[in-house]
SEKE-65488 format. One record per residue: residue number from 0; residue in three letters; x, y, z of N, C-alpha, C in turn. Coordinates in pm, whole numbers, plus 32768, in hexadecimal, padded with zeros to 4 digits. Layout:
   n res  n.x  n.y  n.z ca.x ca.y ca.z  c.x  c.y  c.z
 NUM ALA    X    Y    Z    X    Y    Z    X    Y    Z
...
END
This chain:
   n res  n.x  n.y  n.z ca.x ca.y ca.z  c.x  c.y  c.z
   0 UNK 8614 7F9B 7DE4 858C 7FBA 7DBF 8545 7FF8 7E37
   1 UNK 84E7 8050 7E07 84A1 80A5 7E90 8419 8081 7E8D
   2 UNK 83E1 8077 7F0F 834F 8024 7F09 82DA 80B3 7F27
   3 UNK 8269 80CD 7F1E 822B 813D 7F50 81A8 80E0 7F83
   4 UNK 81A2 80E3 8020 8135 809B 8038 80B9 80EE 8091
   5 UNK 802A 80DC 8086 7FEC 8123 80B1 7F7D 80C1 8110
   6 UNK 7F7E 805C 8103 7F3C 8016 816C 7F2B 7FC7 81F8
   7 UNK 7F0C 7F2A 81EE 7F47 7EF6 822B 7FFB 7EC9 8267
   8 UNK 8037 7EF8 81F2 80DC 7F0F 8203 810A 7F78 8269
   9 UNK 80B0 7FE8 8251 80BC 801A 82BA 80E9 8014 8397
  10 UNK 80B6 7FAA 836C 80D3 7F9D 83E2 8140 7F3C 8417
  11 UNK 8198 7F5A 8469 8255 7F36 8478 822F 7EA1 846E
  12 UNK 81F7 7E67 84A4 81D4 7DD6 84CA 81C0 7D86 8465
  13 UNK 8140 7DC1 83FA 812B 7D98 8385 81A8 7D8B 832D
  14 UNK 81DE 7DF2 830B 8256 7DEE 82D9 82B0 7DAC 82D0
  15 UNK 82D4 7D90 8367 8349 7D60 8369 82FD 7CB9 835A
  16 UNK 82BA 7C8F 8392 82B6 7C18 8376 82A0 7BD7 82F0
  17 UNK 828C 7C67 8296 824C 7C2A 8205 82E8 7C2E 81D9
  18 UNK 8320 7CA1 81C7 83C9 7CA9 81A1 8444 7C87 81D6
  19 UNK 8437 7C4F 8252 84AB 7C3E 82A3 84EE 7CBE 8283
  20 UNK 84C4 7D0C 829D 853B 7D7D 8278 84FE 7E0F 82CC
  21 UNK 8533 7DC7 8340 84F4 7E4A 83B7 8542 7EBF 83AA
  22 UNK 8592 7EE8 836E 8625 7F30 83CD 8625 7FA5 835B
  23 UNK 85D6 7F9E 82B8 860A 7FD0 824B 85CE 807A 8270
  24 UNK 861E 80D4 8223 860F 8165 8220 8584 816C 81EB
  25 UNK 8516 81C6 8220 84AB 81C4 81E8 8459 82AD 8201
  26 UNK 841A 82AD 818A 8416 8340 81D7 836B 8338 8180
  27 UNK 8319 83B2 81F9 8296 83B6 81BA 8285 83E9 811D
  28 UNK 8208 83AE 8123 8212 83EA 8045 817B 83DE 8034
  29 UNK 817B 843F 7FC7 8101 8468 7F85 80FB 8422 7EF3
  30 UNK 80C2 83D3 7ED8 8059 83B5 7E89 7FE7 8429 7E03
  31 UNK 8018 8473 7DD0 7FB7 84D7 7D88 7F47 8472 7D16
  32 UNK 7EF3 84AF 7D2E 7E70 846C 7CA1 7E42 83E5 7CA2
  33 UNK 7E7E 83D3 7D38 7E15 834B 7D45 7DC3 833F 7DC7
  34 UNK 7D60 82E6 7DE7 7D0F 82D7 7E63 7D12 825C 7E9F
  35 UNK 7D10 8269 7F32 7CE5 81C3 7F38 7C69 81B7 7FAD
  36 UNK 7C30 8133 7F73 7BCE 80FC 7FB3 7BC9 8056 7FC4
  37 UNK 7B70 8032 8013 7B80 7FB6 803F 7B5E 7F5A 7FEC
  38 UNK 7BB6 7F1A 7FDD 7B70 7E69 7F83 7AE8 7E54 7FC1
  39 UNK 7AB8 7E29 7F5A 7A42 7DDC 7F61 7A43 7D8D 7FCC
  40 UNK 79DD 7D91 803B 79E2 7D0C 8083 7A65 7CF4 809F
  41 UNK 7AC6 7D7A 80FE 7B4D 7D1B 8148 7B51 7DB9 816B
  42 UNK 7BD0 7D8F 81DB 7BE1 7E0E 8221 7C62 7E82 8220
  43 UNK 7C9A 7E74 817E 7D25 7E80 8160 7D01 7EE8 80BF
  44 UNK 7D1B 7F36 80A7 7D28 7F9F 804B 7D40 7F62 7FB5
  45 UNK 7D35 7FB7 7F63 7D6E 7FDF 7F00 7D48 8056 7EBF
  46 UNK 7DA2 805A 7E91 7D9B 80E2 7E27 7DAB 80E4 7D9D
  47 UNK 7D69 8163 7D64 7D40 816E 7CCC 7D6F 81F0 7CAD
  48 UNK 7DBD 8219 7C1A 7DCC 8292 7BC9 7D51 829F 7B9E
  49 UNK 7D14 8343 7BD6 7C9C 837F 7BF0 7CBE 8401 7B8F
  50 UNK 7C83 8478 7B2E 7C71 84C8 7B05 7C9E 8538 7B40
  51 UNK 7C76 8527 7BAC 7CA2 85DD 7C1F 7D11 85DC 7C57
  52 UNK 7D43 8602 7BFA 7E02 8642 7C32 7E26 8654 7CBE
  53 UNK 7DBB 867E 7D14 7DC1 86BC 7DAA 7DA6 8601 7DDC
  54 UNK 7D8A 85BB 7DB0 7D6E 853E 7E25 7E05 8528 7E07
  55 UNK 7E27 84CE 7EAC 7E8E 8490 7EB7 7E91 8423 7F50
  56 UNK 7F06 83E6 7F36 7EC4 8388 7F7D 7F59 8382 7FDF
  57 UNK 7F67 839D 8072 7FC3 839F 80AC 7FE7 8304 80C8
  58 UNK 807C 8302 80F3 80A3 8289 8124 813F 8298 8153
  59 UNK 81B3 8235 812A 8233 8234 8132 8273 81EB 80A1
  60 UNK 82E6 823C 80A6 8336 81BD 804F 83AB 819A 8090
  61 UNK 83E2 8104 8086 844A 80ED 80A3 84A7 80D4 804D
  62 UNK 8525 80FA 8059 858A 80D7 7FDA 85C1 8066 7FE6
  63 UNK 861F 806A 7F7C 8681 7FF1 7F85 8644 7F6E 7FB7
  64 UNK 85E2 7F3C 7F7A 858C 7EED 7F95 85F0 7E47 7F46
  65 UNK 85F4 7DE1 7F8A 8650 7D76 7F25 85E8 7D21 7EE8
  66 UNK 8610 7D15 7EBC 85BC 7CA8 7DF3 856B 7C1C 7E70
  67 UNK 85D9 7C04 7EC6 8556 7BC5 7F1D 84E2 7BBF 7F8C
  68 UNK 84FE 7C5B 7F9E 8492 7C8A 7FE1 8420 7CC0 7F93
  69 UNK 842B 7CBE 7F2D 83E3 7D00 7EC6 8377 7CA0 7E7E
  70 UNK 83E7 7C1A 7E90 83A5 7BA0 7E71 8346 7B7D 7EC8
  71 UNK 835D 7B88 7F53 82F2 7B6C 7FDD 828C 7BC8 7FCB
  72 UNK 829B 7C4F 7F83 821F 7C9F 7FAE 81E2 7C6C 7F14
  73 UNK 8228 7C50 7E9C 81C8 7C25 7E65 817F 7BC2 7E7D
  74 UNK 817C 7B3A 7EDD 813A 7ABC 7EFD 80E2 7B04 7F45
  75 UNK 8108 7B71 7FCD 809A 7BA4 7FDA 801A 7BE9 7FD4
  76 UNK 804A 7C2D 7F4E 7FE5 7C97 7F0F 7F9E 7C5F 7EB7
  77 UNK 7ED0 7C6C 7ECE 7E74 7C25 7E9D 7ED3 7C03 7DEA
  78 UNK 7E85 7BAD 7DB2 7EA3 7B96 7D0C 7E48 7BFB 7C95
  79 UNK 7E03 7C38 7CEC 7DD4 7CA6 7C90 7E14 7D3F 7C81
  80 UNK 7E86 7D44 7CE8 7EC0 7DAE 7CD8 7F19 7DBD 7C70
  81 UNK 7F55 7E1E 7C45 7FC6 7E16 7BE9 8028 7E89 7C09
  82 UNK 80C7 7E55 7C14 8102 7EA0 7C7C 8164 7EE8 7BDE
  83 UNK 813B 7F8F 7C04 816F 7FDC 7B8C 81C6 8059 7BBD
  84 UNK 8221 808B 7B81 8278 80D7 7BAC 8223 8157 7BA7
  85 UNK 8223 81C0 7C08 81F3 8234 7C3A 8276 8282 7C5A
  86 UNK 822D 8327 7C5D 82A5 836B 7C8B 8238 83B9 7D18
  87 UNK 829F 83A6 7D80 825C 83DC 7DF7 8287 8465 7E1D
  88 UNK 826F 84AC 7E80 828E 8518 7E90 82AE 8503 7F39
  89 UNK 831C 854C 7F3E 8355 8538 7FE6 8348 85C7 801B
  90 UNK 8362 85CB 80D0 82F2 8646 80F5 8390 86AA 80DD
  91 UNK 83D1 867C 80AA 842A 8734 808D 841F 8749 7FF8
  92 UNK 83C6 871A 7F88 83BC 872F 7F4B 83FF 86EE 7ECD
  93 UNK 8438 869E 7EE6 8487 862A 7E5B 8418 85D6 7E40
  94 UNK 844A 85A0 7DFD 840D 852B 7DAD 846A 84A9 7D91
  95 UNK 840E 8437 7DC0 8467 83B6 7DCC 83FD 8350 7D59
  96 UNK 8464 8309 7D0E 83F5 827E 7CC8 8418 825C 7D0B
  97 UNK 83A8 81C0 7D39 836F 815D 7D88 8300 80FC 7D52
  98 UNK 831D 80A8 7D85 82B2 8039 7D44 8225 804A 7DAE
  99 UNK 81CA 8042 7D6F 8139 802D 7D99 80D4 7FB1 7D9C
 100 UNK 80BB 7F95 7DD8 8023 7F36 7DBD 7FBF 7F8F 7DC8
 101 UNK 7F90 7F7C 7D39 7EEE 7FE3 7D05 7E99 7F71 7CD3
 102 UNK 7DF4 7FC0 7CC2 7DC6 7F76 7C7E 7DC6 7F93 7BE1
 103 UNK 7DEA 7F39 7BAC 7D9A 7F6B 7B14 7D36 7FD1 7B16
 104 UNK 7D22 8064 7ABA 7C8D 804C 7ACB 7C12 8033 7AA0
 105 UNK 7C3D 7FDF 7A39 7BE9 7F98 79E2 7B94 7F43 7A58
 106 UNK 7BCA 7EF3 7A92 7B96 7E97 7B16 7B55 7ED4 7B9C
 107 UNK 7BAC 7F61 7B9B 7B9D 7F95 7C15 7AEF 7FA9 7C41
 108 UNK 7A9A 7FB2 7BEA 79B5 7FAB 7C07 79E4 7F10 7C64
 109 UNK 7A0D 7EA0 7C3A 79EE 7E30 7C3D 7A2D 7DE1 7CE5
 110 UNK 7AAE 7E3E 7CE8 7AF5 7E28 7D39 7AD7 7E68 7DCD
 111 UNK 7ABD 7EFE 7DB8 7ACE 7F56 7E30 7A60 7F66 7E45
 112 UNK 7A21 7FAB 7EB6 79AA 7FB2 7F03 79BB 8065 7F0E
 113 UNK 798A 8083 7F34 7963 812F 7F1D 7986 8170 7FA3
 114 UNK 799B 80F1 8018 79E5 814C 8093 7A6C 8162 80C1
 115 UNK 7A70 81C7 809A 7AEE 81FB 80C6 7B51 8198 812C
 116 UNK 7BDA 8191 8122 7C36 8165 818C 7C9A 81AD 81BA
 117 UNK 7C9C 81A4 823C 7D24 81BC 8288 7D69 815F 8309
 118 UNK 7DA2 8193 8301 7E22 8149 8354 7DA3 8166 8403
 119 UNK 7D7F 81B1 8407 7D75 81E6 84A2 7D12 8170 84BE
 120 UNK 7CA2 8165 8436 7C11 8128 8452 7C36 808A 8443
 121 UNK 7CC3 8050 840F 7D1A 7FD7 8427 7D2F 7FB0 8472
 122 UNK 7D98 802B 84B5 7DD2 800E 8536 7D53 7FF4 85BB
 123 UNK 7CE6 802F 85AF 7C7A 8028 8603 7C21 7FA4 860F
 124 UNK 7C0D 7F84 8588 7B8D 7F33 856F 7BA7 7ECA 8546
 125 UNK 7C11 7E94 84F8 7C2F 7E14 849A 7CDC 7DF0 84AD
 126 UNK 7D1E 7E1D 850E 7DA4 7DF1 8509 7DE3 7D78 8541
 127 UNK 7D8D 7D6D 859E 7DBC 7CD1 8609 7D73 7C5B 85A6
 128 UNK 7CD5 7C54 858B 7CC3 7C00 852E 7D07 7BF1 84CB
 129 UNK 7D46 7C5A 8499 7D7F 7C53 841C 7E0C 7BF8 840E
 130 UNK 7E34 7C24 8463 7EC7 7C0E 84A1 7EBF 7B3F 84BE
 131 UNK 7E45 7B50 8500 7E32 7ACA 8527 7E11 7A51 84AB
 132 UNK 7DC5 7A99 847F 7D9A 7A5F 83EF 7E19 7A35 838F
 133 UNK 7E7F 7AA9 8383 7ECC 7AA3 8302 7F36 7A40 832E
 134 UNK 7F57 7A89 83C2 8003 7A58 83EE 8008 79DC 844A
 135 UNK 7F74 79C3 848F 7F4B 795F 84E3 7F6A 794B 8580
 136 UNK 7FAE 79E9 85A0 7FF5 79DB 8612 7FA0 7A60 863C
END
């Protein structure tokens, strides 16, 4: 199974400690027709299927993902997400399915907050708390 992650996963540390699975083949990927923005009140993304064909939402996927790492990122991923098969786009131009955590977007008014996220304004502003908060170390 192939994972496509665009947030907090992002980063090697996060990852690996959520999957034990530091070592797996992983290549950048595009996301088409969806956006993401920050949860409500927390400092970690999600994303929504949006109308405008041109939004997309960069990240990675990793493959060959095993049934129990899949299981760890589901304990980790909030309970309002729902993790649905997507097809991503890789930068030579294929296309890979991969599993996602999106929001509904029936939920998505209720859930998401209207500011934008990235990895850079993560890595800057909310990563050591975060880190400290989730993993305790």
């Amino acid at each position: 199974m192939n994972v496509f992650v665009y947030g907090t996963l992002l980063v090697p540390k996060i990852w690996n400690a959520v999957t034990a699975s530091p070592n797996l083949v992983s290549h950048p990927a595009v996301l088409t027709g969806y956006t993401n923005f920050r949860v409500r009140n927390a400092v970690y993304p999600g994303i929504v299927k949006v109308a405008d064909p041109r939004a997309a939402v960069n990240g990675r996927v990793f493959c060959d993902i095993s049934d129990r790492a899949i299981q760890r990122l589901d304990a980790y991923e909030d309970t309002f997400y729902a993790r649905e098969t997507r097809t991503v786009c890789l930068p030579d131009g294929s296309e890979l399915g991969a599993e996602v955590y999106c929001v509904p977007e029936e939920k998505a008014a209720a859930i998401l907050s209207d500011e934008p996220w990235t990895l850079a304004w993560f890595e800057r502003h909310a990563l050591d708390d975060f880190w400290a908060a989730t993993f305790g170390r």
